[in-house]
C-alpha positions in Angstrom: 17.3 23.9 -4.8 14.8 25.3 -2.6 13.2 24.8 0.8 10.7 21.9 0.9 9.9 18.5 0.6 12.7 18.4 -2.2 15.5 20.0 -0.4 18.1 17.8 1.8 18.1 18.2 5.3 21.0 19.9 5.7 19.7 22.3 3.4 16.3 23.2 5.5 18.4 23.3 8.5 20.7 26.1 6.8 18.0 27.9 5.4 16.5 28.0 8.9 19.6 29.1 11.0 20.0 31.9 8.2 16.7 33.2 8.4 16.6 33.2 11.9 20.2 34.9 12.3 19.5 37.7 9.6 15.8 38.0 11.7 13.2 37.1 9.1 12.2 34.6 11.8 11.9 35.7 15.2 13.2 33.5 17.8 10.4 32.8 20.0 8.8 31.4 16.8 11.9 29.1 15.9 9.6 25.7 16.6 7.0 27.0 14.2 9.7 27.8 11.6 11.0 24.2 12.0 7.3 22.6 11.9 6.6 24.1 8.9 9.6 23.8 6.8 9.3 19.8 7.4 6.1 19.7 7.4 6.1 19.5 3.4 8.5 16.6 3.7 6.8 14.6 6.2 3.9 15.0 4.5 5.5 13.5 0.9 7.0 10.9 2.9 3.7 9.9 4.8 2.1 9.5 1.3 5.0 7.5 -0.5 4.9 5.0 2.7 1.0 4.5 2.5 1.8 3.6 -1.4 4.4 1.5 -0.7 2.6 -0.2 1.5 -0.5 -0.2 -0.6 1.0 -1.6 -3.3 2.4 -4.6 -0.9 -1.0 -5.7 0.6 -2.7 -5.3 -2.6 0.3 -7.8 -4.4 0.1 -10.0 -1.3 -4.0 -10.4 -1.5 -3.9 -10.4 -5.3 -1.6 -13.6 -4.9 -3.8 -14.7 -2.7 -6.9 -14.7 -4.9 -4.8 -16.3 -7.9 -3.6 -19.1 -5.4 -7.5 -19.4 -4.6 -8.0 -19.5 -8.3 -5.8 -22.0 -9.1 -6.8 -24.3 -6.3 -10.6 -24.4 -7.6 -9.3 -25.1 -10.9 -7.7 -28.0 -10.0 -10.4 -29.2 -8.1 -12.6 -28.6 -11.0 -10.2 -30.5 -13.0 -10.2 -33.8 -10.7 -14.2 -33.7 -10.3 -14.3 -33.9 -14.1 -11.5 -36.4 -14.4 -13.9 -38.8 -11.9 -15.7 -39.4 -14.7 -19.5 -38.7 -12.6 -22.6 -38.4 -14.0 -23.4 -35.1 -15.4 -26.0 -34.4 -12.7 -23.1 -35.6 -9.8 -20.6 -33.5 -11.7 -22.8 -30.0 -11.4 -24.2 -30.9 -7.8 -20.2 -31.4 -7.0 -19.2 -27.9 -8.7 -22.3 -26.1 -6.9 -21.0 -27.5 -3.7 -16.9 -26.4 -4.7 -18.5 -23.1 -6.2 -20.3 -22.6 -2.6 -16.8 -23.5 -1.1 -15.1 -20.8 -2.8 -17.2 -18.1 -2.7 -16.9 -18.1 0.9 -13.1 -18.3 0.7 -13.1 -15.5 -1.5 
């Protein structure tokens, strides 16, 4: 395996020490040897947490919206089941539609 996002810790802490003991890193630049070897890792890490956490708001509001869905269809349902005129019935699903959109 090699050094990078891939490689376990353990591994990119080895791989430091031996560079550093057989002098392929100097020691006065042992922080910038350590910053970039994980810098790889944090990055892949950073970008798998923003997706993760993507994907959760975007399921969360998606349920959401379905709920909202659902709601207005039942409303629909019982406006129709009132039995109104047809006039009563459209002015009532402007009025729900108006409702919803600002919901949404």
């Amino acid at each position: 395996a090699g050094v990078g996002g891939d490689a376990p810790l353990g591994e990119l802490v080895n791989t430091l020490r031996k560079a550093l003991d057989d002098g392929v890193l100097p020691l006065a630049d042992e922080g910038a040897a350590v910053e970039m070897a994980l810098q790889r890792r944090q990055a892949q890490e950073s970008a798998a947490l923003l997706t993760e956490q993507y994907a959760e708001r975007s399921s969360k509001l998606a349920a959401r919206f379905n709920a909202l869905l659902d709601e207005k269809a039942q409303k629909r349902a019982a406006i129709v089941r009132r039995g109104a005129s047809d006039e009563d019935r459209a002015t009532a699903f402007e009025a729900l539609d108006a409702e919803y959109v600002a919901k949404q």
